[in-house]
SEFI-532997 format. One record per residue (C-alpha): chain; x, y, z. Coordinates in steps of 0.5 Angstrom, whole numbers. Example, Ala and Ser with C-alpha at 12.3 -4.5 7.8 and 13.67 -1.06 7.14 Angstrom:
% residues 2
A | 25 | -9 | 16
A | 27 | -2 | 14
//
This chain:
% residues 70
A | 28 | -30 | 1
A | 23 | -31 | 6
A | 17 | -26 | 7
A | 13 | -29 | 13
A | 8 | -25 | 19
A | 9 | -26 | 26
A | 6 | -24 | 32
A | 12 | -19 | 33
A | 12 | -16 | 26
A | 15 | -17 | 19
A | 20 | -23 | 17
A | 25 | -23 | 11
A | 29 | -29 | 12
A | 26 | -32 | 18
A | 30 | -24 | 21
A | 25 | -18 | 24
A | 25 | -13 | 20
A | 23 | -5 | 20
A | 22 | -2 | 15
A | 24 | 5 | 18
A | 31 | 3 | 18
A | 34 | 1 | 11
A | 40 | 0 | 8
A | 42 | 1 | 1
A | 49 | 0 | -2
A | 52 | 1 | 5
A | 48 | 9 | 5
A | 40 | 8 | 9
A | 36 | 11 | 14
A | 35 | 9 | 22
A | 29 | 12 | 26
A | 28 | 10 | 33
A | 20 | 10 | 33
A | 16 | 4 | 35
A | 13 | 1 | 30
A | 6 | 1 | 30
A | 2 | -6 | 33
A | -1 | -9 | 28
A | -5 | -16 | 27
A | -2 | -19 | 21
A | -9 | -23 | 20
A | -13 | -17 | 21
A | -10 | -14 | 15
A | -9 | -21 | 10
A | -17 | -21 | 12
A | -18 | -14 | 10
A | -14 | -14 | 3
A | -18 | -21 | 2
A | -24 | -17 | 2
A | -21 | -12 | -4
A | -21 | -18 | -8
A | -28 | -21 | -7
A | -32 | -24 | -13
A | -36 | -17 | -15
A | -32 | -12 | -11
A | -31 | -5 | -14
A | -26 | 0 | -15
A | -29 | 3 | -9
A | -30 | -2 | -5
A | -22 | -4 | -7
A | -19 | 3 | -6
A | -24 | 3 | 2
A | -21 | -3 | 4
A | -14 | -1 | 2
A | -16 | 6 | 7
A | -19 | 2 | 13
A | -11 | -2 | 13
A | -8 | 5 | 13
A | -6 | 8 | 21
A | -9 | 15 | 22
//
């Protein structure tokens, strides 16, 4: 399985996916809400930051709450 990030949004095996709709053994939930627009880099950067030489459980926990939409 292949996990990539485009400009579109998330990716498993080079298909996009949206996480509101899933399928589990043939039972899943569909929604259709528009997915957020996000930037991919933004958020590797962000999460970058979380794991910084001297970074502190706080710093981490900030880091992870500036990702999240409001």
């Amino acid at each position: 399985m292949k996990i990539g990030f485009t400009r579109n949004g998330l990716t498993f095996d080079s298909k996009p996916f949206n996480p509101l709709n899933l399928s589990v053994n043939g039972h899943g939930i569909e929604s259709t809400e528009e997915l957020p627009k996000i930037d991919a880099f933004e958020i590797l950067e962000k999460l970058a930051g979380a794991r910084a030489e001297g970074a502190t459980r706080l710093d981490q926990v900030k880091a992870l709450q500036s990702i999240l939409p409001k």
